[in-house]
C-alpha positions in Angstrom: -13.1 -4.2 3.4 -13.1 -7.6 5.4 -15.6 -10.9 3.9 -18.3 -12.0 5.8 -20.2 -15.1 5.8 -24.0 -14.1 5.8 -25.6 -11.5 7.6 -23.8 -8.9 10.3 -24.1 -10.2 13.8 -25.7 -6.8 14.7 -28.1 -4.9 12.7 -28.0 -1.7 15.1 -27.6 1.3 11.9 -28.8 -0.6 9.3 -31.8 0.4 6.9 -34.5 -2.0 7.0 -34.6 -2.8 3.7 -31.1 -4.4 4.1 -31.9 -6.2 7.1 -35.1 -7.8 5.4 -33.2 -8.4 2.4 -31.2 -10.6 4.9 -34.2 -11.8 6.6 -35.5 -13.3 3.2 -32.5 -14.7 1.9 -31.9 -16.8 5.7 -35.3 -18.0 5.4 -34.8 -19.4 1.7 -31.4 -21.4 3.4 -29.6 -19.3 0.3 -25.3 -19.0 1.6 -24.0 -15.5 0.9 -21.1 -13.3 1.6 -21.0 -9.8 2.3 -18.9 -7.1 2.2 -19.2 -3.7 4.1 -17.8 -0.2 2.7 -18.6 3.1 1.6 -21.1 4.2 -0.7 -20.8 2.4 -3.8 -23.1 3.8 -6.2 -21.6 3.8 -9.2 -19.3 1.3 -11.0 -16.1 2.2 -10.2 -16.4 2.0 -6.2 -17.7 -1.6 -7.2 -14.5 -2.6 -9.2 -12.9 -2.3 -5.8 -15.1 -4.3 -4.4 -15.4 -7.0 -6.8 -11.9 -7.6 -6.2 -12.6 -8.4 -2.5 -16.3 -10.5 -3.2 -13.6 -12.2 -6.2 -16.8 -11.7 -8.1 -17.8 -9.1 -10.9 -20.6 -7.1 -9.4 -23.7 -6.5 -11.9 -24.9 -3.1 -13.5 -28.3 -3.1 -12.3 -30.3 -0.7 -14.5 -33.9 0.6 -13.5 -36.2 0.8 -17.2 -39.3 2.3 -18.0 -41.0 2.5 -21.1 -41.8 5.9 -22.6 -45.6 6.0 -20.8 -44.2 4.4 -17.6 -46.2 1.6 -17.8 -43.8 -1.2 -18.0 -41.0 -1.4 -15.8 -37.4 -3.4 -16.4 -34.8 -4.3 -14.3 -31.8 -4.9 -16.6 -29.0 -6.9 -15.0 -25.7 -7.2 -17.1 -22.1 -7.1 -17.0 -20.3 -3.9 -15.1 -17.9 -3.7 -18.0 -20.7 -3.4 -20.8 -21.8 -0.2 -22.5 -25.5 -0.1 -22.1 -27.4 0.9 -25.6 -31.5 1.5 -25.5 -31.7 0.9 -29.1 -29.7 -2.6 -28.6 -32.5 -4.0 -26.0 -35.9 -2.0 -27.0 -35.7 -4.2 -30.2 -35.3 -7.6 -28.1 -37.7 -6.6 -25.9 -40.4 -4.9 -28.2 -40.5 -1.8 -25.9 -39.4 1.5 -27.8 -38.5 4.5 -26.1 -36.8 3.1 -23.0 -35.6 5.5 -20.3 -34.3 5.1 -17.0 -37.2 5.1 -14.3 -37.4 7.8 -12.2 -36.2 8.0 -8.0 -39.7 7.6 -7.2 -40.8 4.5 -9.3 -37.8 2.9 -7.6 -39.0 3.6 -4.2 -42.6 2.2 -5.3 -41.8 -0.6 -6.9 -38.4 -2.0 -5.7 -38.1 -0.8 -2.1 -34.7 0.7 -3.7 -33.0 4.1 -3.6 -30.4 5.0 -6.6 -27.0 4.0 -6.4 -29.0 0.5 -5.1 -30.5 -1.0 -7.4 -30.6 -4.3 -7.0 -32.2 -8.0 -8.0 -32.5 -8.5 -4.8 -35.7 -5.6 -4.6 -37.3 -7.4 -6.2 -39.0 -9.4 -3.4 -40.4 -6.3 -2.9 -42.3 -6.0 -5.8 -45.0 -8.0 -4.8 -47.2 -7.3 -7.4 -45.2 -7.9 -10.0 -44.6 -5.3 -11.8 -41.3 -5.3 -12.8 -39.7 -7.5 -15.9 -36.3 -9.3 -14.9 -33.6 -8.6 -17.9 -30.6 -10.5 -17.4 -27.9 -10.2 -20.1 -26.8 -13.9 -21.2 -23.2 -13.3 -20.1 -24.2 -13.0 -16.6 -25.5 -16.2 -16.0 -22.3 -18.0 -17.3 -20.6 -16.6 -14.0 -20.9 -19.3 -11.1 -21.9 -16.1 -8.8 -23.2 -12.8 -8.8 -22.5 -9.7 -6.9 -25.4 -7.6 -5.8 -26.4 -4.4 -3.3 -28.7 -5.9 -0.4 -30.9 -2.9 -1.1 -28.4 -0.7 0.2 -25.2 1.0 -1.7 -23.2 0.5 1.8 -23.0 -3.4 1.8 -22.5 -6.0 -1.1 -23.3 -10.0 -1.2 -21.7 -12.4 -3.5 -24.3 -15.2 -4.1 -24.6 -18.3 -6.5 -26.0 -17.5 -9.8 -27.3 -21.0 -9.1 -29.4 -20.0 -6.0 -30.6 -16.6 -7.5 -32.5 -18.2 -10.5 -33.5 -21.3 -8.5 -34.5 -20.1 -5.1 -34.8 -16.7 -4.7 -36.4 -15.7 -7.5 -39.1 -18.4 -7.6 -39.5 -17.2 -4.1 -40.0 -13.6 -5.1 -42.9 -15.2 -7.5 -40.5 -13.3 -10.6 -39.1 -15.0 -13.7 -36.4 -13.6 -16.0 -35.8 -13.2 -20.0 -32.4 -13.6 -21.4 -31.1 -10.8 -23.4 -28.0 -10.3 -25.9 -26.7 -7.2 -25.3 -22.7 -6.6 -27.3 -22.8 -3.1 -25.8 -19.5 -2.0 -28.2 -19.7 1.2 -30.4 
């Protein structure tokens, strides 16, 4: 895996999703690097690549309440264990599951193994609540999926919560999660 600065020179192959992802965060002026691999779609193939990025890539987790009305993207530590219980009661939403392949399509633009903050410019109607767990805003950057599992960006926390997602029209709500047993 070799660190880029910004986007590929060509886009020839690539999903649209990732080159708009791209698109939007040129047009915002935000500076990102990117990585290129394999499919990373679950948290160990992203412990590799952390250690190229030099950043701890985020467990993204698609929510739904029990009636799949209201829809959560939870964004916390890779190294956390995730517990319903632990953020239904911050959140006041009982009966959380993960959403299902198609709500991620609708909503976030996103297939699994993808998820991503960066879907939601996507989610133009705004639909989806933005969890972030407190610990991951003490990090001075992020590591995120540019709406594909094949590519990953390492962006200022900085820039995420003051350009891009004013730009995307979202907010977020700061949770505690301990995730231990």
């Amino acid at each position: 895996m070799v660190l880029h600065n910004g986007r590929p020179e060509n886009t020839e192959g690539r999903l649209l999703r990732e080159v708009r992802t791209y698109d939007f965060l040129d047009s915002l002026s935000i500076p990102y690097l990117r990585t290129d691999h394999g499919r990373a779609d679950n948290m160990e193939a992203c412990y590799e690549i952390d250690a190229v990025l030099g950043v701890v890539i985020c467990k993204n987790l698609f929510l739904c309440n029990r009636q799949k009305t209201k829809f959560y993207l939870l964004m916390m530590p890779g190294d956390k264990k995730f517990k319903t219980k632990e953020l239904s009661s911050q959140i006041g939403s009982a009966r959380l599951s993960f959403a299902d392949e198609e709500a991620m399509l609708k909503y976030l633009d996103i297939e699994p193994g993808a998820v991503s903050i960066m879907g939601l410019m996507n989610d133009r109607g705004k639909d989806v609540q933005l969890l972030i767990d407190e610990d991951v805003l003490q990090d001075e950057y992020i590591g995120c999926h540019p709406c594909v599992c094949t590519s990953s960006l390492k962006i200022r926390t900085a820039d995420v919560t003051g350009k891009f997602l004013p730009a995307t029209g979202h907010d977020y709500r700061i949770v505690h999660l301990v995730g231990e047993d």
